[in-house]
C-alpha positions in Angstrom: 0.0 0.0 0.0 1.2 3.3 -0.9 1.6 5.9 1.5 2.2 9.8 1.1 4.3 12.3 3.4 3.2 14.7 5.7 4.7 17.8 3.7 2.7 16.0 0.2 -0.4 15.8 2.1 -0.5 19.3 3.4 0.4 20.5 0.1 -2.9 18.9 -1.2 -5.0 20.1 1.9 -3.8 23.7 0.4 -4.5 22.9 -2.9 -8.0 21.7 -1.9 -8.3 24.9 -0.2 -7.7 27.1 -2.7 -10.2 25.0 -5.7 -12.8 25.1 -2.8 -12.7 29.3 -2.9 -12.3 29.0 -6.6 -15.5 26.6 -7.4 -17.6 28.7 -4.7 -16.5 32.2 -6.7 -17.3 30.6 -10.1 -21.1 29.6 -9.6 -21.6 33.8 -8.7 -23.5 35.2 -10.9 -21.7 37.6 -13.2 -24.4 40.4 -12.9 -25.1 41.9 -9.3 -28.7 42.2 -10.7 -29.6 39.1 -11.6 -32.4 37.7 -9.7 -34.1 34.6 -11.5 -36.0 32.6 -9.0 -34.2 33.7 -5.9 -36.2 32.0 -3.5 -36.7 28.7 -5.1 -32.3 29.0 -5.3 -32.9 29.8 -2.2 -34.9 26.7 -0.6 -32.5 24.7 -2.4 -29.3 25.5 -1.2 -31.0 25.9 2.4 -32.1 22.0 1.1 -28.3 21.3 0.3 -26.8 22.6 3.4 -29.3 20.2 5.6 -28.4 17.8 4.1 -24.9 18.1 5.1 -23.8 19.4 1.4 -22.8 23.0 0.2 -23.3 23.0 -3.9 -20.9 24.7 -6.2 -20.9 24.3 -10.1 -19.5 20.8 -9.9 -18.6 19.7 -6.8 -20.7 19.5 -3.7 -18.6 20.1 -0.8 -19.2 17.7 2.3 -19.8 19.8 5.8 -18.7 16.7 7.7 -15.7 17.4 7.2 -14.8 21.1 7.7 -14.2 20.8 11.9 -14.6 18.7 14.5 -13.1 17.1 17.8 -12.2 14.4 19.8 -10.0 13.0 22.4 -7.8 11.3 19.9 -7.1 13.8 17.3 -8.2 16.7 18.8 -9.4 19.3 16.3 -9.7 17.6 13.2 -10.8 19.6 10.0 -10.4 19.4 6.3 -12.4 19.3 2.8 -14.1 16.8 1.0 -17.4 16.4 -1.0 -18.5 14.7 -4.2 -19.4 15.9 -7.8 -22.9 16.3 -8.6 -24.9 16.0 -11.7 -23.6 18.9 -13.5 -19.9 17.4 -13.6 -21.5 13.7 -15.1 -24.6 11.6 -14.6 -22.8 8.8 -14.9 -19.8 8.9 -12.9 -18.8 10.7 -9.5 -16.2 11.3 -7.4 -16.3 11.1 -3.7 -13.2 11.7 -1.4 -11.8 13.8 1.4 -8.9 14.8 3.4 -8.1 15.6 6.9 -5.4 16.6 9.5 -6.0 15.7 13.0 -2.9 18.6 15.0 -3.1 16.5 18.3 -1.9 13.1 16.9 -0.4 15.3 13.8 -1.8 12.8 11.2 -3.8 13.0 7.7 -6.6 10.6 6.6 -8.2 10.7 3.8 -10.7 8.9 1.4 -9.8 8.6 -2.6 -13.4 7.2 -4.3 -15.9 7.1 -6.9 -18.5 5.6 -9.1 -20.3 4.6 -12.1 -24.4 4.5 -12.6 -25.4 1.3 -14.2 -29.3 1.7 -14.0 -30.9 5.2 -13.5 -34.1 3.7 -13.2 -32.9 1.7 -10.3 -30.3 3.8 -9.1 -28.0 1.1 -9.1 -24.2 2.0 -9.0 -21.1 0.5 -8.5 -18.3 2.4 -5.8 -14.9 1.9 -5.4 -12.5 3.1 -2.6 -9.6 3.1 -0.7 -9.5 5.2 3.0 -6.7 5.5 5.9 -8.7 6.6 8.6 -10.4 6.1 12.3 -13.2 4.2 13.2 -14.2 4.5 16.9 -14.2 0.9 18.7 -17.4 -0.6 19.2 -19.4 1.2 16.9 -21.7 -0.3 14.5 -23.1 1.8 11.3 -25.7 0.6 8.4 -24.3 0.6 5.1 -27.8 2.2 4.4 -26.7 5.4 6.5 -23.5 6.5 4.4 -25.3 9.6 3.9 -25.8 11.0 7.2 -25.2 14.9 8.7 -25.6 16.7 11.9 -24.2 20.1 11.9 -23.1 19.4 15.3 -22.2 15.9 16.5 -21.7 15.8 20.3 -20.6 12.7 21.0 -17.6 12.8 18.6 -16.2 15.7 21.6 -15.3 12.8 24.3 -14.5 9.7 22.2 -10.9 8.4 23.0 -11.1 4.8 22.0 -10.4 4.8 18.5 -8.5 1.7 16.2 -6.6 2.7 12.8 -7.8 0.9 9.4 -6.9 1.1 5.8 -10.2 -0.5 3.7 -9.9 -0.7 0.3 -13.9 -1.7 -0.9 -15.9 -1.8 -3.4 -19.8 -1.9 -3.1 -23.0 -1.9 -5.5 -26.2 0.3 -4.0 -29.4 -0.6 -5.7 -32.9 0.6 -5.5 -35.6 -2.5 -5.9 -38.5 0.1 -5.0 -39.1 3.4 -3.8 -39.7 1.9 -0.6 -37.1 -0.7 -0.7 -33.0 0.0 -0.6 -30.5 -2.0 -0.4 -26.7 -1.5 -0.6 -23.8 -4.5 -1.0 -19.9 -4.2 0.0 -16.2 -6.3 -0.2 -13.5 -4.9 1.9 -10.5 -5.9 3.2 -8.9 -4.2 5.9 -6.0 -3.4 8.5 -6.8 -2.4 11.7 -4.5 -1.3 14.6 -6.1 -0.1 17.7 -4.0 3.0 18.9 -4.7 2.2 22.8 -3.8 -0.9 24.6 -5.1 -3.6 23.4 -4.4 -7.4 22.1 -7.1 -10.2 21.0 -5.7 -13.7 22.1 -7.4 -16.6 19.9 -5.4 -20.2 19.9 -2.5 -19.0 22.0 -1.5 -15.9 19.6 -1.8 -12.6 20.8 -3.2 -10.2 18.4 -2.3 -6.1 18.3 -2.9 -5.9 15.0 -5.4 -7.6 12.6 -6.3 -8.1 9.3 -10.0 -8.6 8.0 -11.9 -9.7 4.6 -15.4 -8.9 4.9 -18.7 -9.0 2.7 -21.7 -7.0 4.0 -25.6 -6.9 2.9 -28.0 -4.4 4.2 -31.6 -3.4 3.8 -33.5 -0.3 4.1 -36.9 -0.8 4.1 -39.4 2.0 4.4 -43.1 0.8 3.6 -44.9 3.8 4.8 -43.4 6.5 3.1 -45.3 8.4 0.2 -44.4 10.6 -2.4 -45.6 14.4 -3.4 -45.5 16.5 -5.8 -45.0 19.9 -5.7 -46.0 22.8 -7.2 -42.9 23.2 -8.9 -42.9 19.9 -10.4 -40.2 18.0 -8.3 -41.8 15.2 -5.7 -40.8 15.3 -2.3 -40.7 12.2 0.4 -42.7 12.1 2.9 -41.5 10.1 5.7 -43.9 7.0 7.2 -43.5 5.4 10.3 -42.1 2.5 11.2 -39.2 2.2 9.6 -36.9 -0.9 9.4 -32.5 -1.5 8.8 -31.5 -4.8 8.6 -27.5 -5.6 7.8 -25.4 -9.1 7.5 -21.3 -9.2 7.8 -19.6 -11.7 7.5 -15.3 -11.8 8.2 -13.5 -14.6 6.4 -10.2 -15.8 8.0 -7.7 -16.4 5.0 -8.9 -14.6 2.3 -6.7 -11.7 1.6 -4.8 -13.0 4.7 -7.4 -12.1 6.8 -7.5 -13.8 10.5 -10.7 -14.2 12.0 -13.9 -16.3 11.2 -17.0 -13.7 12.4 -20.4 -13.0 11.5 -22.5 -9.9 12.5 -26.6 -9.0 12.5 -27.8 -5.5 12.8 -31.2 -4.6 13.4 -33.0 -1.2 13.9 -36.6 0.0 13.9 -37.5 3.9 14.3 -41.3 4.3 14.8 -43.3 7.7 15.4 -46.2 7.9 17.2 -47.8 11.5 16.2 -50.2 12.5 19.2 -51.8 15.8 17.1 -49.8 18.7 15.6 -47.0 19.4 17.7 -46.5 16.5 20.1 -45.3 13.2 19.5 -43.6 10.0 20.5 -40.3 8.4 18.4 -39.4 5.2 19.8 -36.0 3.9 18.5 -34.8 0.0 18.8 -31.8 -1.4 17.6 -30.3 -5.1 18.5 -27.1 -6.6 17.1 -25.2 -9.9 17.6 -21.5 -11.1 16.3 -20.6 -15.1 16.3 -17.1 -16.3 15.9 -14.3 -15.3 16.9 -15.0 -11.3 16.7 -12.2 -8.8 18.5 -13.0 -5.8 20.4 -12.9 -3.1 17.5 -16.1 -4.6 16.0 -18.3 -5.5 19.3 -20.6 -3.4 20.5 -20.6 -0.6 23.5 -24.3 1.2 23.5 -23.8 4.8 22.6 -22.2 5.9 25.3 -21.9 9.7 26.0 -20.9 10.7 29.3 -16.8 11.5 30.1 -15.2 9.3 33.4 -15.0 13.2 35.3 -14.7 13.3 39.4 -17.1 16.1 39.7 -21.4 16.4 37.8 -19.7 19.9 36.2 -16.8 18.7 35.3 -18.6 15.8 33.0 -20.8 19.3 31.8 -20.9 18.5 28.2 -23.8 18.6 25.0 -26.2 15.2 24.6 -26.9 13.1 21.8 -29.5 12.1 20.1 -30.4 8.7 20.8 -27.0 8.2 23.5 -26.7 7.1 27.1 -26.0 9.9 29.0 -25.1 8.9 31.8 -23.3 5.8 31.0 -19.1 6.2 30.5 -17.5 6.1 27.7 -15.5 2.4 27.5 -17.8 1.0 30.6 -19.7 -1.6 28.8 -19.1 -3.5 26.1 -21.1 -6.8 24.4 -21.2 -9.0 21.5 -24.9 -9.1 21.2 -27.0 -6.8 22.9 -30.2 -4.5 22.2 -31.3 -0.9 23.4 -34.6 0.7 23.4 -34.7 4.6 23.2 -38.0 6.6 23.8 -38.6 10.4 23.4 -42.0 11.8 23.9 -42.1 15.9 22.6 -44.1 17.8 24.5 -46.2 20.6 22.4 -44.0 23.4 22.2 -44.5 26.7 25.1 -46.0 29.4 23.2 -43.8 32.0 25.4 -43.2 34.3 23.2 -43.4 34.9 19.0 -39.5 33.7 18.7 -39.1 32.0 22.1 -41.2 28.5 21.9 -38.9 26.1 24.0 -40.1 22.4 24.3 -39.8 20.0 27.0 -38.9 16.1 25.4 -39.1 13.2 28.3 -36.5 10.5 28.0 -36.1 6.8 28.6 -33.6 4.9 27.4 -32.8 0.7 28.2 -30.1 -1.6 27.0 -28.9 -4.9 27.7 -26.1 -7.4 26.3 -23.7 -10.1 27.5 -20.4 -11.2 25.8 -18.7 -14.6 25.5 -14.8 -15.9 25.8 -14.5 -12.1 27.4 -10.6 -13.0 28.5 -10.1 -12.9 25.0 -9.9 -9.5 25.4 -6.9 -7.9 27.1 -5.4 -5.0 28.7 -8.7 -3.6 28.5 -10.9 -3.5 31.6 -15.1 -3.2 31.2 -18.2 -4.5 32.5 -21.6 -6.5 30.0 -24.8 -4.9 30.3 -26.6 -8.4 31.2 -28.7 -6.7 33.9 -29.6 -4.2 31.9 -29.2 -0.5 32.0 -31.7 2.3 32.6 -31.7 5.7 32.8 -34.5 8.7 32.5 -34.7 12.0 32.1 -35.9 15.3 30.0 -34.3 18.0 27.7 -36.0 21.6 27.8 -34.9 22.3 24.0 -34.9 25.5 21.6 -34.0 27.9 24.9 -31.7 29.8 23.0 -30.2 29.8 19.1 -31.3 26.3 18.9 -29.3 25.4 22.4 -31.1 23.6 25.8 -30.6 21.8 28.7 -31.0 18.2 29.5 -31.3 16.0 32.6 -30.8 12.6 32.9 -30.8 10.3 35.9 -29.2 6.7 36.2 -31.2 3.8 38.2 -31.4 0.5 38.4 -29.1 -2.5 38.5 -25.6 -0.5 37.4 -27.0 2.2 39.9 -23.8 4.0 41.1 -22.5 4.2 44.5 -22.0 7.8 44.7 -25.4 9.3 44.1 -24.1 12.3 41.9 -22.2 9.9 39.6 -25.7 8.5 38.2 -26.8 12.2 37.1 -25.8 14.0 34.0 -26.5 18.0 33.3 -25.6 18.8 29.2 -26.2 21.2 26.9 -28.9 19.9 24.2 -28.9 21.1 20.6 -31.4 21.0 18.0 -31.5 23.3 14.7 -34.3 22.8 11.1 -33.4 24.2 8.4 
């Protein structure tokens, strides 16, 4: 595998750079005057940015990737995007580069693709990324297009392995409804904490892994509308369904462990009348074989390990555990059920309408052969986890507060240890 210098790198973050302000300046128009269809330009790009994307002539550059932190890299920011329609219907490009400054280290993403159906929106991707992945995530193949302007959990992650993937995958649409999305990949991982996997007397640091994955998006209730303009919009039906199969095969591509993986989520939304209503969110997963650390499960974890309730003062997530630590749990098959009910907003004032969301979240998971896993210390959740609370949201330019109280069987000693005071942020476009 080839790899570039730091000085080569940083000359193409520049470069990067300087196309960005040159694609933004060359979709202006050339007269000041020129005002054809200003607001429906408008409502797109506004469109565009929510959806994590700011358009330029040919390239659509990715927000994900202009700043963010973590306890790993610490600020990490860069540029990356993908062409749109304008540059080729047929073909695309989609790639990115970043510099971490506190572990002084680029990543980066070099891929593209080619349409084989339109009518299907079938294509075929290729490509080829030195990055981090944080340990004991799990992601849909169905959710590669996903944006928050502000992701809070990504602040106080610290657990985070190394990988170089080289894939190729095929994304097909059998129906509107219906989604699916197919990938080969073969990867090497190297945790950068502490960390080996010991299967038949070898002790593993670092790994490699050949995997194939299947997933499913099914969403049977959505409709379609169209607007006045003549484009159709989606609207979104409840429940929805994400179903996803890996499976890790030890010697192809010199890969060394036998694993299999099954991910499962449901998001359904209860709507009460106008301006209340219930989303309930479950999601279950379980790996068999011979599966290390880096591709278990924790549970969304979003509180830091801090001596003092301010001191762990920080912004919540969206469907994470609050009060549980980051690193405390761990589980090779396990399942978490997440309910928000949204109050009908306070009519306080004409731009001052904060709303009050209860909270429940559960999980619970168990792990096998768990001295397997060592220099690395953590509890199962198989007496399952609870914790409750609310969020007062929209109090100020989209900021709120949250509260959220831990009970039951990993009840904490130390009564201010099971309560967690954050930030909340929530912003529509």
């Amino acid at each position: 595998m080839q790899h570039y210098n730091s000085s080569t790198l940083k000359y193409l973050l520049v470069v990067l750079c300087f196309l960005s302000v040159t694609l933004v300046h060359a979709q202006e128009p050339k007269e000041k005057n020129l005002k054809v269809n200003d607001t429906t330009k408008s409502g797109e790009l506004l469109k565009q940015i929510g959806n994590g994307f700011f358009p330029t002539k040919v390239w659509n550059f990715d927000l994900r990737y202009l700043i963010k932190f973590n306890q790993y890299e610490g600020f990490r920011t860069g540029l990356g995007g993908i062409t749109n329609e304008a540059f080729s219907e047929k073909f695309r490009i989609d790639s990115y580069l970043v510099y971490g400054f506190r572990d002084d280290s680029f990543k980066y993403k070099i891929g593209g693709g080619f349409r084989v159906n339109p009518d299907t929106k079938t294509w075929i991707n290729i490509s080829y990324i030195d990055d981090l992945k944080e340990t004991g995530s799990s992601a849909f193949l169905t959710d590669s297009r996903s944006f928050s302007f502000f992701e809070p959990r990504l602040l106080n992650i610290d657990l985070f392995h190394k990988h170089i993937t080289s894939a190729v995958s095929i994304e097909h649409e059998i129906n509107p409804k219906l989604y699916t999305k197919a990938e080969l990949a073969i990867s090497n991982i190297r945790p950068t904490y502490d960390y080996n996997y010991v299967l038949d007397n070898k002790n593993y640091s670092g790994f490699e892994t050949s995997t194939a994955k299947i997933a499913l998006q099914w969403d049977p209730f959505n409709s379609t509308v169209q607007l006045e303009d003549g484009t159709t919009s989606i609207n979104q039906g409840y429940p929805k369904f994400t179903l996803q199969y890996t499976k890790s095969f030890k010697d192809v591509f010199n890969a060394d462990f036998n694993f299999s993986k099954l991910d499962f989520r449901t998001i359904h939304k209860i709507k009460l009348n106008k301006d209340s209503y219930t989303i309930g969110t479950l999601s279950a997963g379980i790996a068999h074989g011979d599966a290390p650390l880096t591709h278990l499960y924790h549970a969304y974890p979003n509180n830091i390990t801090k001596e003092t309730i301010l001191q762990r003062f920080s912004v919540a997530g969206i469907n994470s555990f609050e009060t549980m630590y980051f690193n405390e749990f761990f589980s090779d098959r396990f399942s978490t059920l997440v309910i928000k009910h949204y109050v009908k907003p306070f009519a306080i004032a004409k731009r001052f309408n904060p709303q009050l969301v209860l909270v429940t979240r559960y999980a619970i998971g168990n792990m096998n052969n768990i001295e397997r896993h060592q220099n690395v210390s953590f509890e199962t959740l198989k007496h399952g986890y609870t914790e409750s609370g609310f969020e007062i949201n929209k109090l100020i330019f989209g900021f709120g507060l949250s509260a959220t109280y831990r009970y039951g069987a990993y009840h904490l000693s130390r009564e201010e240890d099971n309560i967690a005071l954050k930030f909340t942020f929530n912003i529509t476009l």
